[in-house]
N, C-alpha and C positions, 0 to 999 in steps of 0.2 A: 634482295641479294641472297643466293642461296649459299655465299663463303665470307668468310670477313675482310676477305676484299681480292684483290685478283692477281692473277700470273703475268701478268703485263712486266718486262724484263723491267731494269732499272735505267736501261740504257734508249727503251722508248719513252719512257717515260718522261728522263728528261730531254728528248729531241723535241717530244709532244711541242712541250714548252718552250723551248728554243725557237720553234719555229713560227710561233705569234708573234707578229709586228706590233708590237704597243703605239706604235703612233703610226697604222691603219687603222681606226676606227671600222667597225661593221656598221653605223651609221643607223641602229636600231637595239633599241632594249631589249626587245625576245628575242635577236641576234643571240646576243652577248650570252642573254643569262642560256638560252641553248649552248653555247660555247661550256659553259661554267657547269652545264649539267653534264656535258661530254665529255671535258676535258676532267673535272674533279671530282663529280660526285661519282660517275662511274667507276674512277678509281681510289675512292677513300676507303680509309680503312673505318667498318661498321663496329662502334662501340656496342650496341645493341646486337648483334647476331652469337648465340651460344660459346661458339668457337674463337671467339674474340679472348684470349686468355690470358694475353700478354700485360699490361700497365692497368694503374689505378684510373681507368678511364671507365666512364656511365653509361647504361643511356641512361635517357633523361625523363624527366617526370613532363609529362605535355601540358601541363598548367603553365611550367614556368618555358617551354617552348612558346606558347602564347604571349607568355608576359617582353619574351624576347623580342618577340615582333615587334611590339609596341615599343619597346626600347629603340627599337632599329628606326620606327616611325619617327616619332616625336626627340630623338635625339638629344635628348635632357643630359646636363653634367650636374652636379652635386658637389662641385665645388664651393658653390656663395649660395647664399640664399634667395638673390635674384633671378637664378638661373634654375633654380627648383625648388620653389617652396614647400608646394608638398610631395616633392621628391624624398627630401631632407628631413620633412617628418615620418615618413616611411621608412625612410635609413634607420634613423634615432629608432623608431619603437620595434624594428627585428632587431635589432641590434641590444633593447633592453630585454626583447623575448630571451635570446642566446643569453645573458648574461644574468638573466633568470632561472634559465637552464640549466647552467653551471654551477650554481649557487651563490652566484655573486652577489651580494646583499644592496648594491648600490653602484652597480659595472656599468663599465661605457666601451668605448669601441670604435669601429670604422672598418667597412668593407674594401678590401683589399683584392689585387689583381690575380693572388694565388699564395700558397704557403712560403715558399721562399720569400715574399716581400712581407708579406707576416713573421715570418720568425726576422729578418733584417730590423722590420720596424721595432719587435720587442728587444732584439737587443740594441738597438740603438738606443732606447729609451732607457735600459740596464745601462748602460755604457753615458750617459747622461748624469745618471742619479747615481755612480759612483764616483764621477770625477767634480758633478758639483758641489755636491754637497762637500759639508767640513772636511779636517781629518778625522780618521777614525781611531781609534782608542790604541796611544803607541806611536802613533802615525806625526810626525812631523809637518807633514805637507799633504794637500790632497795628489792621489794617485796619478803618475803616469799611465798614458798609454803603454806603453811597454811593462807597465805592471802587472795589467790587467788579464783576471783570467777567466776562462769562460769553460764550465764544467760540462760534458757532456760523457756519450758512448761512443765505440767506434761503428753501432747502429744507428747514430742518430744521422738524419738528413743531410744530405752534403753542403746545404745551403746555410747550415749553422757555420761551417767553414768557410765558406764562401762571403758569408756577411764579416766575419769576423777581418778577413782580409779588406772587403768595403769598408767597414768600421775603421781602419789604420792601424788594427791590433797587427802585433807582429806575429810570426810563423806558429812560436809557441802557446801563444794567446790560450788554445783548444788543446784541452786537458784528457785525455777519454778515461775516464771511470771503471772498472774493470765490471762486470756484468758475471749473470750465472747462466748455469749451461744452457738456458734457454734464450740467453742474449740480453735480458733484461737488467738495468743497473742495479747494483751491489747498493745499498746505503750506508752499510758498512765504511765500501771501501770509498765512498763518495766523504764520508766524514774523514776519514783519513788522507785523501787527495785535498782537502781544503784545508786541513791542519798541515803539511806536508808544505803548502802553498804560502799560508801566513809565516811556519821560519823562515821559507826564503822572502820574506817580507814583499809578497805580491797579496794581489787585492782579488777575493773571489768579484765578479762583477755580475753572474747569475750561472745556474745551474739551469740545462736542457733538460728535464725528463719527456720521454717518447711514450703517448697514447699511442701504439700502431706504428710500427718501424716499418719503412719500405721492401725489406727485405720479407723476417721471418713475423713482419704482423702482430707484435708481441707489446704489450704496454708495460712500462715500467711500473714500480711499485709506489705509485702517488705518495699516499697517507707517509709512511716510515720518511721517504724523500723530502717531501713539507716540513718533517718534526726535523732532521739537520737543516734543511733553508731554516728555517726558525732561529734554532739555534743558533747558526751561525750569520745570521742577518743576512743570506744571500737571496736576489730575486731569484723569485723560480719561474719558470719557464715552461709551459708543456706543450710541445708540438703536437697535437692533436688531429694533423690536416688528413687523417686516414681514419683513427678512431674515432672522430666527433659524433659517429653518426648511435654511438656505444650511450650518446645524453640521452637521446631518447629510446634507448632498446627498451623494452619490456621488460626483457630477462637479463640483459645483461648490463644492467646500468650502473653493479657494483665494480666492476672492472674498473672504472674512473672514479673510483671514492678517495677524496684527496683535491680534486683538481678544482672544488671550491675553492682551496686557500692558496693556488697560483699566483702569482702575479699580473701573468698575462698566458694567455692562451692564444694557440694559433688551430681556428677550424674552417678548414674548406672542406663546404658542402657542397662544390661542384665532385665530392668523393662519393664519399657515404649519403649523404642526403639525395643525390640522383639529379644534380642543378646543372645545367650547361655550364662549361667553360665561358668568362669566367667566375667565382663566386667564392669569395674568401671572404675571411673575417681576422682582425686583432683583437682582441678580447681584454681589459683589463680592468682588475679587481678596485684601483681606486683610480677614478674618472682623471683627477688631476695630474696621472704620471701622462697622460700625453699630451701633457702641455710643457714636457718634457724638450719635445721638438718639434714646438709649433715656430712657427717664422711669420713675422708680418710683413705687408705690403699695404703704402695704404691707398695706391689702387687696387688693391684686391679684398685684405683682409686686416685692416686697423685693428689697432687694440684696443680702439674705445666703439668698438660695432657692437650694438645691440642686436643684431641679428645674428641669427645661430650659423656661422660661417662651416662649413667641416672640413675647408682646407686647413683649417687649425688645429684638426686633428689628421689628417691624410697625407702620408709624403707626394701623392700624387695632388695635380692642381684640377687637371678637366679628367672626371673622371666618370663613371656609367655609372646607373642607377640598380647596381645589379641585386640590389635587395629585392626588387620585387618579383626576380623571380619567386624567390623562397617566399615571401609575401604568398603570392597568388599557389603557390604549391601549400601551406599550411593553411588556406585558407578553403582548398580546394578538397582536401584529403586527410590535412590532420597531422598532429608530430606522433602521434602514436603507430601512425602507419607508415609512416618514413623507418620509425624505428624496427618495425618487422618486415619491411622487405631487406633492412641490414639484417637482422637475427636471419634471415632465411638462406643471406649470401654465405654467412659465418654456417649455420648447421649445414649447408651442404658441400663448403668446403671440409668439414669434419666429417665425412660421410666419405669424400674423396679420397684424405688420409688415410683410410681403414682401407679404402681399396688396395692405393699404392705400398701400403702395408703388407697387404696380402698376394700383390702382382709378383711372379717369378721373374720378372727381367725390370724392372725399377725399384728404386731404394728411396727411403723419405728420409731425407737430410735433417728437418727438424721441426717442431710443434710448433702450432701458432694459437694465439688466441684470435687471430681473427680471418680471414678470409685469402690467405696465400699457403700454395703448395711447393715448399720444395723439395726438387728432387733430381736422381740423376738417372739415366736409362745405365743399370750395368749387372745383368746375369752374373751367374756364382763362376760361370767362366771368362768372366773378362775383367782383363787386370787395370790396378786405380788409375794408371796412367793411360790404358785405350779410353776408358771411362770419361776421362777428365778432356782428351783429346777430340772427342767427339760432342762435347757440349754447345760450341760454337756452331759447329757445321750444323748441328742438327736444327738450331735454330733459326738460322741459314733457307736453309732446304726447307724449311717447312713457311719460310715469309715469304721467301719465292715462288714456291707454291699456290699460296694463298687458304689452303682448303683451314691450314688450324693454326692458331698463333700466340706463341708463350716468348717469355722472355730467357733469357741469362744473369745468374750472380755466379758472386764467390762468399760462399761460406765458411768460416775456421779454415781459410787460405788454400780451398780448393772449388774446383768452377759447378757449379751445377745449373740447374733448369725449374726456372716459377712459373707459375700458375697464379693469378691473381684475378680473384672473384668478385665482381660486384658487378654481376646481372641476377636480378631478384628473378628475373624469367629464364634463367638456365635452368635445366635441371639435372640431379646427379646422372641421369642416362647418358646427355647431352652430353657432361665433362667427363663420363666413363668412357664413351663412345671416340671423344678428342683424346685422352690419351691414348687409347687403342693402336690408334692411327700416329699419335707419337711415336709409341713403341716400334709399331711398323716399319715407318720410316729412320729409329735410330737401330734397328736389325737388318736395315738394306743398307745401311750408309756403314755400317760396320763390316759386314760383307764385304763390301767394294772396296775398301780403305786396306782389309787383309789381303785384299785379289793384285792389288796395286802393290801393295808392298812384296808380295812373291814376286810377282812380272818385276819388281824392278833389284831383286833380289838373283833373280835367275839371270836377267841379265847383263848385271854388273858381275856374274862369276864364270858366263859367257864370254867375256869382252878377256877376263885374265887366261 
């Protein structure tokens, strides 16, 4: 592919698909999969190709490409232990590798479908261990649901909100922390949001802190955040699903100092680690909270099984073996090499920043510790509302396109444009060269926007 994917309208694309009879068969396998090579792979969007700038998406490390295959083959779930024995012991010992990693003196875990059912799972398990257990000190009765509260930022993941609602917390449940100017939470003001919380006599049930925010890539301040969970007996939480891959930097593994004394940790290595979609992890510091919400069945998983069951720990029941990718990738290359193809995505995302620093016609909205650019295309002569108006379109125009592809936020309540790096084979030319052609394209769509607003300027004072 010489673009990250192609100019093919939106409107053929889904006729393409419309137009397959699912029950005409083509009556042959190299039929089909030629179909599947025409019809999808010609038009998917390439994580691998330089200009791919858009989402926390990989390529992928081709060990655990292989290891895939053989998933696809042999079709193993890791539900019971009869269905993968040494599936299950494979699970178990990356799963003690991670929790090793993290500093967990005696961690357990379970491979999960992706970060949002990681953070779901850990607060489920918060939201367990604050309503079963006793009352707490004061407390008359153990806590309602409607009591419960769950601390985060208004950077953290959206699926902290989203679970909280699965969970049956109500609206307010989700607390946001106020943060410093770099986005990252306040400890300060996290101690005084959970004191704020106890006079109106609600129950903290766990605190989010953010390794690596989706947005500006920014890790919260672990250690200080630990010392109030402490304090204040609350689980801690660290979404991790962007920075995990910070466990094993080289250089940069003090960034996560703190996130030994978690609770529970949520890392997807289909991020940072470079693992196919898909490849998570729950992480928790004492084995026995996930038996928090285990469920028996005893055609599936008795209480008195002597066999190491992992639906006991998994809110899913059939589910993929997807540790061995990471298996066959550390086995293949090593955690220290994982960890410096992340340093290499991190240093030349900082190399980027100096540019758009230095560029006359874009602005850098704000610093990250790790591996995303944001930013807004707007010369010293264009005002913050042309600025703001043109973020959408450009990103627009430029996926339609195909040739370069970034995304869209809103930072401090105005829209800009990211950049989000994790191809260790980019290089600074490559993403100097992609914005370039950003720029390009948000100076013609500007152009055209003022040419159109005259034409329809002249001729609305035509008409009077």
């Amino acid at each position: 592919m010489t673009t990250p994917t192609t100019d093919t309208p939106a409107a053929t694309l889904r006729a393409r698909v419309e137009s397959i009879d699912l029950d005409a068969p083509l009556h042959s396998a190299e039929a089909a999969v030629d179909e599947v090579d025409g019809l999808f792979s010609a038009e998917a969007v390439w994580f691998h190709h330089p200009a791919s700038l858009a989402h926390l998406n990989c390529p992928v490390a081709l060990p655990a490409v292989a290891a895939e295959a053989v998933l696809a083959a042999v079709n193993p779930s890791v539900d019971t232990w009869d269905q993968s024995r040494i599936g299950t012991e494979i699970e178990r010992r990356v799963v003690r590798w991670a929790t090793e990693t993290i500093g967990f003196a005696d961690g357990d875990g379970v491979f999960t479908s992706g970060g949002s059912q990681s953070n779901l799972h850990a607060l489920l398990l918060a939201r367990q261990a604050a309503t079963l257990r006793g009352p707490a000190s004061g407390q008359r009765a153990r806590p309602s649901l409607d009591d419960l509260v769950v601390f985060a930022t208004a950077s953290s993941h959206f699926s902290v909100r989203k679970s909280a609602m699965v969970l049956g917390l109500p609206e307010h449940a989700v607390v946001d922390v106020a943060t410093d100017a770099a986005g990252r939470m306040r400890p300060d003001a996290l101690a005084h949001a959970i004191a704020d919380a106890r006079r109106e006599g609600r129950t903290p049930m766990a605190v989010v802190a953010t390794a690596g925010t989706t947005d500006r890539g920014c890790v919260d301040p672990l250690e200080p955040i630990a010392d109030v969970c402490d304090l204040e007996g609350a689980w801690l939480h660290v979404d991790a699903a962007y920075g995990c891959g910070l466990l094993v930097s080289p250089t940069r593994r003090h960034l996560l100092d703190g996130i030994e004394r978690a609770r529970s940790v949520t890392a997807d290595f289909h991020k940072s680690f470079f693992q196919p979609v898909s490849s998570s992890a729950l992480l928790v510091r004492v084995p026995e909270d996930l038996g928090l919400a285990a469920w028996h069945a005893d055609y599936l998983n008795p209480e008195d099984a002597e066999e190491p069951n992992q639906v006991d720990k998994s809110l899913q029941t059939t589910r993929r073996l997807d540790a061995l990718k990471l298996w066959a990738t550390l086995r293949a290359s090593g955690a220290e090499a994982i960890g410096r193809a992340f340093d290499t995505v991190i240093d030349v995302a900082g190399r980027v920043h100096e540019h758009v620093r230095r560029h006359p016609e874009l602005v850098l909205v704000a610093p990250t510790d790790l591996s995303t650019v944001l930013f807004r295309w707007q010369p010293d002569d264009v005002s913050d509302d042309d600025a703001d108006a043109l973020v959408a379109p450009l990103r627009a125009a430029l996926l339609a396109e195909g040739r370069v592809l970034i995304a869209k936020t809103v930072i401090d309540g105005r829209p800009c444009n990211k950049l989000t790096l994790l191809n260790p084979g980019a290089t600074e030319d490559q993403v100097v060269a992609a914005l370039g052609h950003v720029a390009a394209t948000a100076r013609r769509l500007h152009v055209e926007r003022q040419r159109s607003a005259r034409h329809a300027t002249e001729t609305t004072g035509a008409r009077r």
